[in-house]
N, C-alpha and C positions, 0 to 999 in steps of 0.2 A: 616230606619225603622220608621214607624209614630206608636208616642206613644199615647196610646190611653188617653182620660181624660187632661182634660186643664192644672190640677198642675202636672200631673205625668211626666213632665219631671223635674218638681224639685226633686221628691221623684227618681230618674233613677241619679242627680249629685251628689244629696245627698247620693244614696247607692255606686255611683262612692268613694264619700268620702270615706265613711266606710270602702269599701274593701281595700281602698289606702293608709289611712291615719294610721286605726288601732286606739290605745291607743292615737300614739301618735302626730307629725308636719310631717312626711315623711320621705323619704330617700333619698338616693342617689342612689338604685338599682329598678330596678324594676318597675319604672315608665313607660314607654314606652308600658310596657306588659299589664300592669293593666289599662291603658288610652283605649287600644286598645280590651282589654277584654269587658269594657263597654258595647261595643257595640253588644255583643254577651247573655249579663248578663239581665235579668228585674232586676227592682227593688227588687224583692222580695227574689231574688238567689245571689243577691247579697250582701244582708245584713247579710242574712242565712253563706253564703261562708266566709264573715267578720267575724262575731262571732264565726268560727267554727276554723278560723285561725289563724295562730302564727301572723298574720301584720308585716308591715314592717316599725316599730315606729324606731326613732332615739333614737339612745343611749341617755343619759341624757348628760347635755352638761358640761364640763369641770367647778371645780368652778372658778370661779376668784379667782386671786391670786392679796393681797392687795400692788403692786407696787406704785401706786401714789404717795405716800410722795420720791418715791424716781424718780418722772417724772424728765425729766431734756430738755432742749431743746439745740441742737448742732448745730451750721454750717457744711456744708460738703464739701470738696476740689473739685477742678475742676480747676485742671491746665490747662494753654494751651496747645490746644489741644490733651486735656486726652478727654474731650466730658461728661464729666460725668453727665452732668445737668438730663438728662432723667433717669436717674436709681436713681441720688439723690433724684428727686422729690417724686418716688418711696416710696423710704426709710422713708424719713419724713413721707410719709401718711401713710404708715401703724405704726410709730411707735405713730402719735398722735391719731390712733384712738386705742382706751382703748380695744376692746372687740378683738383687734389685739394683740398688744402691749401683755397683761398677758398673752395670751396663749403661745406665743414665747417665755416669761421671763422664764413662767414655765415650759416649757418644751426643756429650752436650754443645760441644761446640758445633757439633754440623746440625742438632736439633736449635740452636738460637739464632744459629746462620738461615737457618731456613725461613725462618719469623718473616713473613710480609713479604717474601720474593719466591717462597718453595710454589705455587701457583704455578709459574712459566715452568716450571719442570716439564708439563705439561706439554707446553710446542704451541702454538698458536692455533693448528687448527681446533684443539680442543675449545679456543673461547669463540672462534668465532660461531662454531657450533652453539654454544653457551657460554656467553659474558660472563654469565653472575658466579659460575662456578669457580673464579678465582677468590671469590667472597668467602664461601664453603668451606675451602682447602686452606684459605689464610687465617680462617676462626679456629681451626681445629687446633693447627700450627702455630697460632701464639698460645693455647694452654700447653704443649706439648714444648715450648719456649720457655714459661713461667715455671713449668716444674722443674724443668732445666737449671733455669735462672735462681730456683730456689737450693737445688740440691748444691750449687756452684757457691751458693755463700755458707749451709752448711758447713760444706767442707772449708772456707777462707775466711768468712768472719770469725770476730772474736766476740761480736754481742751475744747475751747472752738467750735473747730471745730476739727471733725475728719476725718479719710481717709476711704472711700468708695473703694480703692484699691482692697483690698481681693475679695470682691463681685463681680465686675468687671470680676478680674484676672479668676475668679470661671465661671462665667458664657462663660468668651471667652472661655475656655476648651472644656464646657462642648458643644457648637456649633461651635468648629472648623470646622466639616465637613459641615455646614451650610452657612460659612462665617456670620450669624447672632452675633452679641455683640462681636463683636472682639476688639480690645484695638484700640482707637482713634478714631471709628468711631460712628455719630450718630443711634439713633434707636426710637425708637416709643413707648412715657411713658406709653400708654395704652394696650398696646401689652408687655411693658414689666413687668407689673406689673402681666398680665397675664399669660407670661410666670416662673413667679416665685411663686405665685399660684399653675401652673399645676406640676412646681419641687417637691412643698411642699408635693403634691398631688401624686405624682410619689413614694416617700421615704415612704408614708404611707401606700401605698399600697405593698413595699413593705416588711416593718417590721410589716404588719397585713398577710401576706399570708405563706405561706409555699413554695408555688412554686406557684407565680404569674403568669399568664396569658399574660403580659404584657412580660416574658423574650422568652428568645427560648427554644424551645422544642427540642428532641434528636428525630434523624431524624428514623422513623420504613422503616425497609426490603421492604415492597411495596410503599414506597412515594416517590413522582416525587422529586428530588435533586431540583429543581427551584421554589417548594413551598416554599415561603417566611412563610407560616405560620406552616412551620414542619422544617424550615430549621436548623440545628443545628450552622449554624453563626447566632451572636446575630449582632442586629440592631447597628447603632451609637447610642450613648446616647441621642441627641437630637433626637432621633425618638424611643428610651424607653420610653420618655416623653410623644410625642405625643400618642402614643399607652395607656401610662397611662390614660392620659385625658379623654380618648372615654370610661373607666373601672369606673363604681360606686366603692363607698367605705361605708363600712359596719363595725364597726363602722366610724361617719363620721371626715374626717380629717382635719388639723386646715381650709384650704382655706375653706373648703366647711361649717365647723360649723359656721365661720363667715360671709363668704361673697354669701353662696350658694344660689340659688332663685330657687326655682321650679314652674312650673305654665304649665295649659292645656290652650288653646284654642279651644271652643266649634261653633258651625256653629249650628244653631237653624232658626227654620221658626216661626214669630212669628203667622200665620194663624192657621195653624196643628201642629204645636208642635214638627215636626219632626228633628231628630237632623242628624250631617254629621258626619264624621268620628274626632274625639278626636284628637289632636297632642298636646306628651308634649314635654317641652324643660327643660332642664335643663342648668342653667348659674352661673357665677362668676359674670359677672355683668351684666348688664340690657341696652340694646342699645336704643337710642332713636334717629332718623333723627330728624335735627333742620330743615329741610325744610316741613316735616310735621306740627312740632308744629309751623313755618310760616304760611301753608295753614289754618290751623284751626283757627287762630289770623285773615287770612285776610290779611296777609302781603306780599307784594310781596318778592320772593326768588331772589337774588342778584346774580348776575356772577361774584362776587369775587373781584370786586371795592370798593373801602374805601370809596366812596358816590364823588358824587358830589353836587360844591358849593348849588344848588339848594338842593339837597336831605339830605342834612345834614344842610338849613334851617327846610327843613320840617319837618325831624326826631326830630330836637331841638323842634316845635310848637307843636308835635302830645307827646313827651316827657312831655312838662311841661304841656299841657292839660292832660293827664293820673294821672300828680302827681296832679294836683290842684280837680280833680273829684274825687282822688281814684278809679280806675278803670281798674288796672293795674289787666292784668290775673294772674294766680295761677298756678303753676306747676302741683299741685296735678288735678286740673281739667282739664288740658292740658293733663296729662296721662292718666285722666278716660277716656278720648274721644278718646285716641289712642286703649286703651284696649277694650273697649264696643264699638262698633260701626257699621253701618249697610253696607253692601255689595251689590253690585250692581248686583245683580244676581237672577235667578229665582228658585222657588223652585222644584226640582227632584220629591218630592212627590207628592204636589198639582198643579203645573206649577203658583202660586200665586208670582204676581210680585210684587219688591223692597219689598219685607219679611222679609229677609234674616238678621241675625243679628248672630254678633263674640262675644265673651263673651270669655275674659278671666280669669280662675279662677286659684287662688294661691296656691297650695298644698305644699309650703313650704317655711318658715318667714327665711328671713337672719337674722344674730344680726347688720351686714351694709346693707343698700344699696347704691351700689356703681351703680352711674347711666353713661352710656357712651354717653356723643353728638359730633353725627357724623353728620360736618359739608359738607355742597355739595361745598365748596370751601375752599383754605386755608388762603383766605383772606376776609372773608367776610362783610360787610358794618359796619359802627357804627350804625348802627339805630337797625340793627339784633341783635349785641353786646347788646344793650341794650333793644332792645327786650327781649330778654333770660336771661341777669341778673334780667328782673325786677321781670320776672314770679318764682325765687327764692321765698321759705318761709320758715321759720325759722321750720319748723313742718309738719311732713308727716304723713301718717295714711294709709296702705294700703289697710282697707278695704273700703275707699274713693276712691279705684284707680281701684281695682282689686275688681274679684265676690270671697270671700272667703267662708268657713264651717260656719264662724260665721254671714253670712248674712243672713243664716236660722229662726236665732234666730226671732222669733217677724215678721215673715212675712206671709200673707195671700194672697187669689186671692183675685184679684178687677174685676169689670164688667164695661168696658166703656160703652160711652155712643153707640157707633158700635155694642154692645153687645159684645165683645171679652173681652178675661179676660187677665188681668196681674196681675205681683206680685205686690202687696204694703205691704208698712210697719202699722202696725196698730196707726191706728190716723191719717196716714200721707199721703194720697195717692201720689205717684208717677210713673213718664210715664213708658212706654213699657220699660222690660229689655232691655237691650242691646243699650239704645240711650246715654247713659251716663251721665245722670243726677243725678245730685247729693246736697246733701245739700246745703243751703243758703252758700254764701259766707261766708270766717272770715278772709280776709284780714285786716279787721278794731281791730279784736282785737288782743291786742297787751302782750296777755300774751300765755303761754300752760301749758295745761294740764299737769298734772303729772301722767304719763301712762307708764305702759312698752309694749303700744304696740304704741307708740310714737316712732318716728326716727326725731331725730333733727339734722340740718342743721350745720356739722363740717370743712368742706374745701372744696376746689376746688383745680382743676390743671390745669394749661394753660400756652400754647406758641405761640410765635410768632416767625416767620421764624424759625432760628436751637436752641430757647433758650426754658428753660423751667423754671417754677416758681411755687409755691404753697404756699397759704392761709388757715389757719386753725384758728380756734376757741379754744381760751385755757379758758379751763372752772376754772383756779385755778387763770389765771390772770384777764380773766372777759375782754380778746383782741384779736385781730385779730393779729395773726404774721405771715409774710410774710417771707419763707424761698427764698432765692436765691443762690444757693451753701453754699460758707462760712458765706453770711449774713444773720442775723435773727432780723430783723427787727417787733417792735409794729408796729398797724396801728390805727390810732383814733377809728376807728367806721367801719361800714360794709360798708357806702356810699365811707369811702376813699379808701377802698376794690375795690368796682366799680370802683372810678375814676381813680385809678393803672390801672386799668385793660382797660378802653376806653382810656385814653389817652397814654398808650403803644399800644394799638394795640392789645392787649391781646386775643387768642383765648379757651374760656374755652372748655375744652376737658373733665372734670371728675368730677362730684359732688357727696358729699359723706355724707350718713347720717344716724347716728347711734344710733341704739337704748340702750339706758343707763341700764347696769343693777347693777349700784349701786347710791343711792343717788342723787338726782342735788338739790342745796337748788333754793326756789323759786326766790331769789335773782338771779342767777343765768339765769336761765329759762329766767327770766323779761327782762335781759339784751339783750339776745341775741336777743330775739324775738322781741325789742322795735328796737332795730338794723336795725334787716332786714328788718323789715316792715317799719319801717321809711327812707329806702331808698329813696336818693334824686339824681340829677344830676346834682352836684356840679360846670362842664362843661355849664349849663345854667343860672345857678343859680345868 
């Protein structure tokens, strides 16, 4: 549909907003219906429809509960051939990131309460419909138990390393029929942080429902026996899971209050105005190809060789010229260019060639963003390596990344010099939506704002061949520590962060970065940010 009027497709995202958003950041339902309604809605019916409706605002979010004084940091066991590394690294990240951490504190006693009885939540007609589904709901609910049970000695023991056993033992049950996380065998940190996410997410749905959607249903007089979705056998519990994950939650549950991201991607013509059909997604975390943010660098994309002597001269030359100019890319400007960017295709309404521009917008703030790079090899070069540590920064900003509600604010049409109009900011003009340009650099400055719509740079996860290891930011000691099973290791500075990480061979696979919502003193802030940004390359140095 070609919208008629040069701003009106702003006033068509912005009434997208309104219907979608409501009061309040989004939800976890409904999304999909309301992206796709857009395109059916004017601006005008849709604003009208917004204000005439209940919205679909998120609950308020949980308070924090004042743990810190009683943070504590553990090692965690990994016998041989227990395999444990992948599930520890896990563990650690969620319990140093804070907006993680209190919700599980606070809500661990009615998650251990639950362990082996949360089932009957349910009401009886639910089993006599399906027995076994107390089976399902009770596997979910002791790993949702164990993490519990583990974050709970965190914070009370005094040993110095603990046993990650329970959790394990919890999670091999609960995917016997899957052969997935069975005792001894390795598995995949980012996959399984995911899978324990969708557990969390699985238990909440089902001590918010009555008769979830996600169990079985009692089979009626006319339906085929081989309907899996009328069948009165209930699923294995690793596939209650799954079925959960694909289910919104209403109020939202811890994975999604912390780590959820909503966001549409829009297909616009910048000639006619005309827009293409809405797709929203909804995620835990946020996937990013590091062979993309190669091509957009300019970098060649490596076949999974550790360099040769020649290319790890160069990488070392093209390295310390970066650091000597300053000139080292920025993550956040690396995302704007992955999210905003133009398509090589023509337009259906006007047939107007290379017009075409994706624009994605965020309809919903995590309190982390937990970012995923998925690498095209699993050995990839050092120069890539350090490619990718460099483009780290201590400070992210999503409405630097992504088109949010709040880019409305303070925006006007501009007239090129073509006569075509685009959006600018007042005072400021800037190019055509959707090319991804974005404010002046601030790699040079070397402090951050105190913002709670600020997400600072707390850890990373990486391995190399079957090991795994994680780097986190303790904001009480003002250092970088370095978990490895039982060892928990300070590390000088962020550069020795790097150098761990290139001179192991290190593949980072997770960066994680969280928006504060209690206090950072500036002190604080200065350190870290003086850190990351003064990263050097120790290895040339």
């Amino acid at each position: 549909r070609i919208i008629d009027g040069s701003s009106d497709w702003q006033s068509e995202v912005k009434g997208w907003f309104a219907h979608t958003l409501g009061e309040g950041s989004g939800s976890c339902m409904g999304i999909q219906d309301a992206a796709l309604d857009m395109k059916l809605r004017s601006p005008r019916r849709a604003r009208a429809s917004s204000s005439q409706s209940e919205g679909t605002s998120m609950s308020t979010s949980r308070p924090g509960v004042g743990f810190d004084n009683d943070f504590a940091e553990h090692g965690l066991e990994n016998e041989p051939g227990s395999n444990h590394c992948f599930l520890n690294v896990a563990i650690q990240a969620f319990w140093n990131l804070r907006s993680f951490r209190t919700r599980i504190l606070g809500e661990a006693e009615d998650i251990t309460a639950d362990a082996g009885s949360g089932a009957s939540r349910f009401g009886l007609d639910v089993f006599k419909a399906a027995p076994s589904v107390a089976a399902e709901i009770e596997a979910q609910q002791d790993v949702c138990s164990a993490l519990a049970s583990l974050f709970m000695r965190y914070r009370l023991s005094e040993e110095s390393v603990l046993p990650p056993g329970e959790l394990r033992e919890a999670l091999s049950q609960l995917y016997t029929s899957t052969g997935r996380f069975q005792l001894g065998r390795m598995e995949d940190a980012t996959e399984t942080i995911e899978v324990l996410l969708d557990i969390l997410h699985a238990r909440h749905l089902g001590l918010t429902s009555a008769v979830p959607e996600v169990v079985a249903r009692p089979v009626s007089p006319n339906s085929v026996k081989s309907d899996s979705c009328t069948s009165a056998k209930a699923a294995e519990p690793a596939e209650f899971v799954e079925r959960a994950s694909e289910q919104g939650c209403s109020p939202t549950c811890i994975a999604h209050e912390v780590f959820g991201i909503e966001y549409v991607d829009l297909t616009r013509c910048t000639v006619c105005n005309s827009m293409g059909e809405p797709l929203a997604a909804s995620r835990l975390l946020y996937s990013v190809y590091v062979a993309e943010l190669l091509e957009i660098l300019g970098r060649p994309v490596d076949e999974g060789v550790l360099g040769t002597p020649f290319s790890s001269v160069t990488g070392s030359v093209q390295r310390i010229s970066a650091r000597l100019s300053n000139t080292r890319p920025e993550l956040q400007e690396l995302l704007s260019k992955l999210c905003q960017r133009k398509v090589d295709q023509r337009c259906n309404e006007c047939s107007a060639l290379h017009s075409m521009t994706t624009e994605r917008w965020l309809t919903r703030f995590p309190h982390t963003f937990m970012i995923s790079l998925a690498w095209h090899c699993h050995t990839p070069s050092r120069e890539s390596l350090w490619c990718v540590l460099s483009t780290i920064q201590p400070m992210l900003k999503m409405e630097e990344m992504f088109k949010t509600h709040r880019g409305f604010r303070g925006f006007r049409v501009g007239v090129k010099s073509d006569g075509s109009r685009s959006p600018t900011r007042r005072g400021k003009a800037t190019k055509a939506a959707g090319d991804g340009s974005r404010s002046p650099s601030r790699r040079g400055r070397a402090t951050c704002d105190d913002s709670e719509e600020n997400y600072y740079f707390r850890g990373v996860i990486c391995y190399y061949g079957r090991h795994y290891v994680t780097m986190f930011w303790c904001w009480q000691r003002m250092k970088w520590m370095l978990f490895d099973d039982a060892r928990v290791r300070e590390e000088q500075d962020w550069s020795s962060v790097a150098n761990l990480i290139m001179s192991g061979n290190y593949v980072p696979t997770l960066l994680f970065y969280e928006k504060m919502d209690v206090p950072v003193s500036a002190e604080q802030l200065d350190v870290l940010a003086q850190q990351v940004v003064s990263l050097e390359d120790r290895q040339t140095s």
